[in-house]
C-alpha positions as CSV (number, residue, x, y, z in Angstrom):
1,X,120.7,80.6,82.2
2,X,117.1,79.2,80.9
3,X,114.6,81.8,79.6
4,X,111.0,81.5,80.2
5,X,109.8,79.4,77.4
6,X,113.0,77.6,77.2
7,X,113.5,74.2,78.7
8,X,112.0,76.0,82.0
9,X,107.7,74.6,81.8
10,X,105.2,76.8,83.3
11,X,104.8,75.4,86.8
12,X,109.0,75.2,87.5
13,X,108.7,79.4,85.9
14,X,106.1,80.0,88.0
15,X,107.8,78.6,91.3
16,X,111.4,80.1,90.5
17,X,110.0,83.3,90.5
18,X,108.7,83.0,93.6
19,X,104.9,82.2,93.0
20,X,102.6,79.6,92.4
21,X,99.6,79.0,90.2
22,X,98.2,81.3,88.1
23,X,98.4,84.2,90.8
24,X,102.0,85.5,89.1
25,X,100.4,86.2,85.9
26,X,96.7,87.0,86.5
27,X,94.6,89.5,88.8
28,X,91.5,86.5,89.1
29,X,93.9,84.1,90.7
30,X,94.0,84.1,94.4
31,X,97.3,85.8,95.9
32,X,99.7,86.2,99.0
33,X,100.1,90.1,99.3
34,X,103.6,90.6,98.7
35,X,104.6,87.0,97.6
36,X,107.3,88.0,95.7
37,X,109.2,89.9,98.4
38,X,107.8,89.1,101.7
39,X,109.2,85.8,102.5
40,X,112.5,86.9,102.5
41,X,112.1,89.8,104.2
42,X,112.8,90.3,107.7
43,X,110.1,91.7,109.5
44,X,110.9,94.5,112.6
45,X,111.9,94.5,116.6
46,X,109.8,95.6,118.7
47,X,111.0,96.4,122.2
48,X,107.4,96.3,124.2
49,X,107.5,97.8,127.7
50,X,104.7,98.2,130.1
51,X,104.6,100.4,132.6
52,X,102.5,100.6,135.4
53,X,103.4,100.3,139.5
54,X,102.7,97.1,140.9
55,X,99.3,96.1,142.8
56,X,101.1,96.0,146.1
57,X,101.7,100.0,145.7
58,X,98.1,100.1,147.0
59,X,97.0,97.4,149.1
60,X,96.4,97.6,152.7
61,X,96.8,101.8,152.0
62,X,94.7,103.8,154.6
63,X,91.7,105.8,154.3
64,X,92.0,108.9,151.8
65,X,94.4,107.0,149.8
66,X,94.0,108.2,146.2
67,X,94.9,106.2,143.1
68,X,94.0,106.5,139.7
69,X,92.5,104.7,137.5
70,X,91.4,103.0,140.3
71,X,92.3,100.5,143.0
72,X,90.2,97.4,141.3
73,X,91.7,97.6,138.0
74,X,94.0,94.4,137.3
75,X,96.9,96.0,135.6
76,X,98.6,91.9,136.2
77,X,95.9,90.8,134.5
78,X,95.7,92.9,131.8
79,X,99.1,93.0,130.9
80,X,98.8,89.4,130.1
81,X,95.8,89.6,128.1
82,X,97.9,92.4,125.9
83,X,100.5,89.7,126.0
84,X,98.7,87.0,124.4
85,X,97.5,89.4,121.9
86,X,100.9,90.7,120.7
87,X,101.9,87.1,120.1
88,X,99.5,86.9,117.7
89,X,99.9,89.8,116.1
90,X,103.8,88.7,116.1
91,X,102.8,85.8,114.4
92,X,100.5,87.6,111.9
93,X,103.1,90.2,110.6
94,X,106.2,88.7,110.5
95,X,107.8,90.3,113.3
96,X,109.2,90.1,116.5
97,X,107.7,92.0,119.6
98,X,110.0,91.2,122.8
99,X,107.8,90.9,125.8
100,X,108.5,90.5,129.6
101,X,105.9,89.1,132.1
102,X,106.8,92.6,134.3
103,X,106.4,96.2,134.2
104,X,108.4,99.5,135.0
105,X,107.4,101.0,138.0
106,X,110.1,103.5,138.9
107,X,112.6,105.5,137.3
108,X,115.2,103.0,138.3
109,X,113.5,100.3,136.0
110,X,113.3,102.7,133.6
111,X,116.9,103.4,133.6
112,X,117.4,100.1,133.4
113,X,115.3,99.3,130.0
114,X,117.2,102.3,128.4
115,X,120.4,101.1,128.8
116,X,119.4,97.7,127.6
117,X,118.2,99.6,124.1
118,X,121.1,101.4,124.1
119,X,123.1,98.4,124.1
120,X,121.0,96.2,121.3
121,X,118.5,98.9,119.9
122,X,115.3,97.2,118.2
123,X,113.4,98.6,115.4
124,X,110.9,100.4,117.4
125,X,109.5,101.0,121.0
126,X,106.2,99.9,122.5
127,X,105.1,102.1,125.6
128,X,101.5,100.6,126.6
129,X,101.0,102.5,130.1
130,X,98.1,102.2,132.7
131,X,98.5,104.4,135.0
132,X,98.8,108.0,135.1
133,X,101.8,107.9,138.2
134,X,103.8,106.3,135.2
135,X,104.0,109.3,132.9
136,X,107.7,110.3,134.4
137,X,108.6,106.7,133.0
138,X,107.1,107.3,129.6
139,X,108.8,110.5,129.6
140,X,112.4,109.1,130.0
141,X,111.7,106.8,127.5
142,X,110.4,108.9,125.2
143,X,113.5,111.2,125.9
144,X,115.9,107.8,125.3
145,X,114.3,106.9,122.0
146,X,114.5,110.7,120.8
147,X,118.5,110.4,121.3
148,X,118.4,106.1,119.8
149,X,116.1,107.6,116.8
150,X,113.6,105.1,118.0
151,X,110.2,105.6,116.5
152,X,107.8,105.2,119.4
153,X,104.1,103.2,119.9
154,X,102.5,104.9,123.0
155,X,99.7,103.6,124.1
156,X,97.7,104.4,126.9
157,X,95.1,101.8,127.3
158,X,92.5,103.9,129.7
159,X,89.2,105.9,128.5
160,X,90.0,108.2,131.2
161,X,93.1,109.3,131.1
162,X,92.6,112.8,132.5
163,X,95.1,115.9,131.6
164,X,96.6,117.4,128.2
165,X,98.4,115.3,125.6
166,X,99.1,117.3,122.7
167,X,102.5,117.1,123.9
168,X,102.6,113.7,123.1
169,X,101.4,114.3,119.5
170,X,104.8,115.0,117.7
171,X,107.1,113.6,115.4
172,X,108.8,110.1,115.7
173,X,105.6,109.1,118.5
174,X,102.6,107.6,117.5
175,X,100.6,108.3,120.5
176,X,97.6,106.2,120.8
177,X,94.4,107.2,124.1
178,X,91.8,104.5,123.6
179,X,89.8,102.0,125.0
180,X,91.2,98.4,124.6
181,X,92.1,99.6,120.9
182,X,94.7,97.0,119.8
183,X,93.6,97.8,116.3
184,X,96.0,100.8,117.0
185,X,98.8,99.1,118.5
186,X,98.3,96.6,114.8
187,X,98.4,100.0,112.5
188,X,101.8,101.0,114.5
189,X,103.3,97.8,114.3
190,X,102.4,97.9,110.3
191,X,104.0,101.3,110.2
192,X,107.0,100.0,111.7
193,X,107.3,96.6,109.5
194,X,106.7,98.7,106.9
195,X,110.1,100.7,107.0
196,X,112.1,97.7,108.1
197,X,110.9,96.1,104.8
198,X,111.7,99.1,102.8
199,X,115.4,99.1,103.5
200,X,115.3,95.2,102.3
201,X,114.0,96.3,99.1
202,X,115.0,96.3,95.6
203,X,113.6,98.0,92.7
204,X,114.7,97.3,89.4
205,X,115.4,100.7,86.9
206,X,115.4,99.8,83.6
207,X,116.2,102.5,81.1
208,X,118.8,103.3,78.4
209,X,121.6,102.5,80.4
210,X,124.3,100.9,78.7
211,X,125.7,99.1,82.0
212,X,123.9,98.3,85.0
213,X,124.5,100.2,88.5
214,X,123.3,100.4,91.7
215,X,122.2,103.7,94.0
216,X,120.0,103.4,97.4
217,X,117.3,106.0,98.2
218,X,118.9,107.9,101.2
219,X,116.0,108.2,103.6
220,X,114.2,104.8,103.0
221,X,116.6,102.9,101.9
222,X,115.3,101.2,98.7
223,X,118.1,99.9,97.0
224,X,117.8,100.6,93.1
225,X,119.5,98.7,90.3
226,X,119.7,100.2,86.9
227,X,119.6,97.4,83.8
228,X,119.8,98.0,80.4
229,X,116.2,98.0,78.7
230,X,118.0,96.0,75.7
231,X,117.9,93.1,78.8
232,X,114.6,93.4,78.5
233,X,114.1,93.3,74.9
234,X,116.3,90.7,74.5
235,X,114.2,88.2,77.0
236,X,111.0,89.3,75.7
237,X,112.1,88.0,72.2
238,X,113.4,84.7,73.4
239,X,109.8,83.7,74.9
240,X,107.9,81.1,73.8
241,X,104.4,81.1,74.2
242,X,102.9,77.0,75.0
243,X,99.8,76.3,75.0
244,X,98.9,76.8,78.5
245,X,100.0,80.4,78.9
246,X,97.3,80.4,75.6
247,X,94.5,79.1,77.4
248,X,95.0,81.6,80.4
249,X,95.0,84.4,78.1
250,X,91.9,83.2,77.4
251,X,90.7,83.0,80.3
252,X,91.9,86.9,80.8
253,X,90.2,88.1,77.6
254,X,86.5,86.0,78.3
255,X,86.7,87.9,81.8
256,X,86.8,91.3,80.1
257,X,83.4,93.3,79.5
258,X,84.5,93.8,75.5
259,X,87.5,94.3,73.9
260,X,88.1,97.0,71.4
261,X,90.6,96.3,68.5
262,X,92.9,94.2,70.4
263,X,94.2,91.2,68.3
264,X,95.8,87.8,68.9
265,X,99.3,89.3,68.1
266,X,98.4,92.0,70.9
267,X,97.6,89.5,73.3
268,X,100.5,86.9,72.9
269,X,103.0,90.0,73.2
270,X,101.4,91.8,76.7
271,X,101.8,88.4,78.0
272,X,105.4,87.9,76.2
273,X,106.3,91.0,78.3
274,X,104.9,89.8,81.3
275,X,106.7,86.7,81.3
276,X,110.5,88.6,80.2
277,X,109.8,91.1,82.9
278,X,108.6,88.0,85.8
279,X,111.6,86.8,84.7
280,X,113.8,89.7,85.4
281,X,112.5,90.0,88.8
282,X,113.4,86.7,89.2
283,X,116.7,86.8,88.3
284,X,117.5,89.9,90.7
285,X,115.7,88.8,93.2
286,X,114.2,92.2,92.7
287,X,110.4,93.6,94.7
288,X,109.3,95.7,92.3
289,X,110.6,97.6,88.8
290,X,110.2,100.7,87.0
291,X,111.0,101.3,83.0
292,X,111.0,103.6,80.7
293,X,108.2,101.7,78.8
294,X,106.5,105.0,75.9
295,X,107.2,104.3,72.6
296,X,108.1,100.8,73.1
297,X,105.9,99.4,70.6
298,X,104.6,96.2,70.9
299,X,107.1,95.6,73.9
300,X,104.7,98.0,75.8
301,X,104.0,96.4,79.6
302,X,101.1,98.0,80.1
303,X,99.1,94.8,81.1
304,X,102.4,93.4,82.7
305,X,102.3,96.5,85.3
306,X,98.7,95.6,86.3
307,X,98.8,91.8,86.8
308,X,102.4,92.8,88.8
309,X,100.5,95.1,90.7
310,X,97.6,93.3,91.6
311,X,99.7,90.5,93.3
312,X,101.7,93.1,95.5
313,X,104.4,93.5,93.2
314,X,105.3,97.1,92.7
315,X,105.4,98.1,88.6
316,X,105.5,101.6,87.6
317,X,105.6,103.3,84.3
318,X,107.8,106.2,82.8
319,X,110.8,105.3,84.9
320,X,109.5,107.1,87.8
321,X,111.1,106.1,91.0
322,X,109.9,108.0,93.4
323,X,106.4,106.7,92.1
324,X,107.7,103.1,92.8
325,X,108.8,103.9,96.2
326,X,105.3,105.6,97.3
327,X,103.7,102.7,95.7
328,X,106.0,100.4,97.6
329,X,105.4,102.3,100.6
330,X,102.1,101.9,100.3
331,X,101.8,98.3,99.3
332,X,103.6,97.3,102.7
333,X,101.4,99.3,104.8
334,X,98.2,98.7,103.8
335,X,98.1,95.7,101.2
336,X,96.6,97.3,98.3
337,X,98.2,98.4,95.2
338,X,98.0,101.9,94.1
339,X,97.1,103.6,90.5
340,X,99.7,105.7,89.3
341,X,98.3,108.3,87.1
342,X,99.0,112.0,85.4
343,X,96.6,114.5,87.0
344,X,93.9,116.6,85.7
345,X,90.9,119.0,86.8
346,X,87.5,119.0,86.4
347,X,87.0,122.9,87.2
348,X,83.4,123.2,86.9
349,X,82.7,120.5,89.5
350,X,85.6,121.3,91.8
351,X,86.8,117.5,90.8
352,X,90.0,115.7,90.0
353,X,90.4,113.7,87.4
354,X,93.2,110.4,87.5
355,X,94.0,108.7,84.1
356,X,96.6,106.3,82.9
357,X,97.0,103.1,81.2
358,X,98.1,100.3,83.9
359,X,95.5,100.4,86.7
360,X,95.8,97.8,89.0
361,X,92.3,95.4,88.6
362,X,92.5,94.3,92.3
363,X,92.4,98.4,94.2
364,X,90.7,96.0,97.2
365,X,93.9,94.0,97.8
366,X,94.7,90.9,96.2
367,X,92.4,88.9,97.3
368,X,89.7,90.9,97.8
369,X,87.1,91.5,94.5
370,X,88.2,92.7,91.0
371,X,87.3,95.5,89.7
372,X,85.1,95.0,86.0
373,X,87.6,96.1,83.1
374,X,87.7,96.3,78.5
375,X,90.7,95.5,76.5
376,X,91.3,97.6,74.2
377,X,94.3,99.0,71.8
378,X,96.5,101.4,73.6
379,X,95.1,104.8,73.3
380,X,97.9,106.6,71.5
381,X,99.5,104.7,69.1
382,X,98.2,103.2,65.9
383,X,100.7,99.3,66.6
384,X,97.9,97.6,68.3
385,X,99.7,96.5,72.1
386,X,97.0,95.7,74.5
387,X,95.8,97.6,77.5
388,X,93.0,97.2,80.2
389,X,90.4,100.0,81.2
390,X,89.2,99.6,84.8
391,X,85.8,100.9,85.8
392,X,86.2,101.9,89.5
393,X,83.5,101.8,91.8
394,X,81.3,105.3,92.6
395,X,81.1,106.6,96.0
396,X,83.9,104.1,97.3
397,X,86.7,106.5,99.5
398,X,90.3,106.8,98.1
399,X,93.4,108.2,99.5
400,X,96.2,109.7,97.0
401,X,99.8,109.8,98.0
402,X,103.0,111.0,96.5
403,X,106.7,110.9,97.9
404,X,109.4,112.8,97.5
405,X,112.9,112.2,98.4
406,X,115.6,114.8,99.4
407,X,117.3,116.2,101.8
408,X,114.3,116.7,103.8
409,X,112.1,114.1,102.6
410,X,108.2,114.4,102.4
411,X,104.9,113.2,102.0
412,X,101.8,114.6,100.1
413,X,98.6,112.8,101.5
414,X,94.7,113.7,100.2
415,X,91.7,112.0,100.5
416,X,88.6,111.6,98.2
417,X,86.2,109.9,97.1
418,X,84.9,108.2,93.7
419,X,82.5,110.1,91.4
420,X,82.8,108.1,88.3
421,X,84.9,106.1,85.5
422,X,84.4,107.4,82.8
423,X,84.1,105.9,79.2
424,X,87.4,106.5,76.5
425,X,86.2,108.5,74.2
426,X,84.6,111.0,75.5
427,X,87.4,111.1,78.6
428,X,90.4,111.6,77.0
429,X,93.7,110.9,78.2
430,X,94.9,107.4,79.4
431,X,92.9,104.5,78.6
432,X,91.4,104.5,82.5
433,X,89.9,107.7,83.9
434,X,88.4,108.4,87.1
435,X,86.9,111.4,88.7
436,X,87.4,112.1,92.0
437,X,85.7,114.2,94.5
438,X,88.6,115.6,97.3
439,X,87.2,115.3,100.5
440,X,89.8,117.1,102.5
441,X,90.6,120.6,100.5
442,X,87.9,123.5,99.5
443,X,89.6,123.3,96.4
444,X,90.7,120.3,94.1
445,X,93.0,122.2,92.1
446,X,95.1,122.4,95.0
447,X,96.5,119.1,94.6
448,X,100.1,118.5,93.2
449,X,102.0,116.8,91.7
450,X,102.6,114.0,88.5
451,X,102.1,110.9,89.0
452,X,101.1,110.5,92.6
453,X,99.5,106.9,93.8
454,X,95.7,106.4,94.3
455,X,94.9,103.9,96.7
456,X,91.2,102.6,97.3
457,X,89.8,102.9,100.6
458,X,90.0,105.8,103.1
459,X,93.9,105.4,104.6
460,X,94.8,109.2,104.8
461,X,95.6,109.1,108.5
462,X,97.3,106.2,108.1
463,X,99.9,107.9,105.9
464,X,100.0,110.9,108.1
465,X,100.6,109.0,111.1
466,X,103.2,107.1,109.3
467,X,105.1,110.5,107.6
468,X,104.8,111.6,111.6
469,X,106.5,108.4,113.4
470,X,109.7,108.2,111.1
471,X,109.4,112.8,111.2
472,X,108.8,112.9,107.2
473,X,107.8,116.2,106.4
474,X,103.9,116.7,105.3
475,X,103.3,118.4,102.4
476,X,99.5,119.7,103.0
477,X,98.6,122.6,100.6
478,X,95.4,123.7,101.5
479,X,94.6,120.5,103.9
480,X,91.8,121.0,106.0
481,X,90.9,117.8,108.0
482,X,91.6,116.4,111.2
483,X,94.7,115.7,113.2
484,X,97.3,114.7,112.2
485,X,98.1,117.8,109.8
């Protein structure tokens, strides 16, 4: 098999791995979220069912007849607008959302549906309802889907839905009252192409093992192969740099506000271990990896992990998998990488601090802007391997997120927002450092956990909702926000 470097030119690299341009190797090039993975993923089923009665129920009715919302409101019509709609949004995520140009009206229909998802269950269930005499339907599907293990999208598409709902607001629904809010019905679809992916994925291990081997994560089914780390090594010392892969470091380097101490030797190898690694994922067809990358020496893939990151392609240090599968988790669902990063306090200020040495440059998504970053020697050894400091942006919201597998699974959500990045030294630590104000707890000592994933932008209830539709438990110390808890 060729090695990057070795009778395999940049552009034939770049397209076996599953990317084009300069996008697989650096954060300024324009990227396809997920292009490593998504393309051969399978996106989810979506049953969609509508329910209403049809307009005959109340024509020609006599005086005093009562109907609610109302006997002018064209539930045919709508129900083709939402039609139209969810074909796009089919077409935009990948997925598949089964439609029919009818509604339940009765419990017989109803019936009917159920036994049709019983025979050939989809991936998830769309309820949209518009009236309130079809609640007795959404109940016996909700009741169905409970026994399938359906996760359900209910949506009732009426600002005046009268009556209490709380009932609704429980694990494996995502109940949805709002007014013509398909934004909503997008955000539940995500949630629900967002599991389907995860049990497609693969996440490479790579550690001191002396033979590879291969586990799944129980509850979301990310597969996890274990490889050698001498694999590794080996491919990283059989690169061989051309010119081109020169001139983009360049290009990297001249983008960077200063760079402290790094040398041309620290250069040539971050981008040596970029290309070994790119080329690992390659070869396993993998989505994402996770190695046991301290004391590595100037086989260190510090800048690797960011440039993997920014394009969508989950990296994470330390060996820490269920770090990888929060920031997979999080990738799919709302197309921005995460930081992972060791936790600290600011005690005085009530203030969090996250620091670590491969923060993502692109925290807006991949094609959104890049954050300003240094070079500079990595902060705690004396070999000279490259890493990147990235300045985040004050007053910009953030949501922090952390997994943890089991047997009961769960998921610790906070949000914040972005005091400051501060300089390394004084900040010590990692080479990136930022201080965060937590916006949902009276106390910011109250978070937990080591190495949780910091996302930019405020997607808290996001994460909740999504811990709530597949009944992951929440792990809220000291929360104090809005539903969902």
């Amino acid at each position: 098999m060729m090695e990057a470097g070795q009778g395999l030119d940049r552009r034939h690299f770049l397209a076996a791995a599953g990317l084009t341009g300069a996008a697989a190797l650096f954060p300024w090039a324009t990227a396809v979220p997920g292009e490593l993975s998504a393309p051969r993923k399978q996106g989810a089923t979506v049953r969609a069912v509508f329910l209403y009665p049809p307009s005959e129920t109340f024509a020609g009715k006599p005086d005093g007849w009562w109907s609610w919302p109302g006997n002018e409101f064209d539930t045919e019509g709508r129900q083709k607008q939402y039609m139209t709609a969810l074909a796009d949004m089919e077409k935009r995520l990948g997925m598949k959302i089964l439609t029919e140009n009818r509604s339940v009206a009765n419990n017989a229909g109803a019936q009917q549906v159920i036994r049709e998802l019983e025979t050939s269950p989809p991936d998830g269930l769309l309820l949209i309802m518009f009236y309130n005499v079809s609640l007795p339907q959404a109940d016996l599907f909700l009741a169905a889907a409970q026994k399938l293990k359906l996760p359900v999208i209910f949506y009732v598409g009426l600002g005046v839905k009268h009556g209490p709902i709380t009932a609704y607001r429980r694990p494996g629904v995502y109940f949805i009252q709002s007014l013509e809010n398909l934004g909503a019905i997008e955000a539940g679809m995500r949630m629900l192409n967002t599991r389907k992916y995860l049990k497609q994925s693969l996440i490479l291990s790579i550690n001191e093992a002396e033979k590879p081997r291969a586990e799944t994560e129980p509850f979301l089914g990310v597969k996890v192969r274990v490889i050698p780390f001498s694999r590794y090594a080996e491919r990283f010392h059989q690169v061989e740099l051309t010119p081109a892969d020169q001139s983009l470091m360049k290009d990297f380097t001249r983008k960077a506000t200063e760079n402290r101490g790094v040398t041309e030797e620290g250069f040539q190898n971050a981008l040596r271990a970029h290309l070994a690694l790119s080329a690992l994922l390659r070869d396993e067809q993998a989505d994402g990896l996770t190695m046991n990358c301290l004391r590595r020496g100037m086989l260190k893939p510090c800048v690797s992990f960011m440039l993997l990151n920014n394009t969508l392609t989950p990296a994470i240090c330390e060996n820490d998998l269920p770090a990888a599968y929060t920031q997979l988790l999080g990738q799919y669902l709302i197309g921005r990488p995460g930081f992972q990063h060791n936790p600290c306090y600011e005690t005085e200020k009530n203030h969090y601090y996250a620091s670590h040495c491969t923060c993502p440059t692109k925290v807006y998504g991949p094609n959104g802007p890049e954050l300003p970053y240094l070079v500079r020697r990595y902060a705690h050894s004396n070999e000279g391997s490259c890493a990147v400091q990235i300045f985040w942006k004050a007053g910009d919201p953030v949501t922090m997120v952390r997994y943890y597998p089991g047997e009961k699974p769960a998921l610790d959500v906070y949000a914040g927002r972005v005091v400051v990045s501060h300089p390394m030294p004084p900040a010590g630590g990692c080479t990136t450092n930022v201080e965060i104000e937590i916006t949902d707890r009276t106390d910011a000592c109250m978070v937990k956990g080591h190495h949780n994933l910091l996302f930019c932008g405020d997607f808290a209830r996001q994460f909740r909702l999504f811990a709530q539709l597949y009944q992951m438990e929440l792990a809220q110390t000291g929360y104090q926000g809005p539903w969902p808890l």
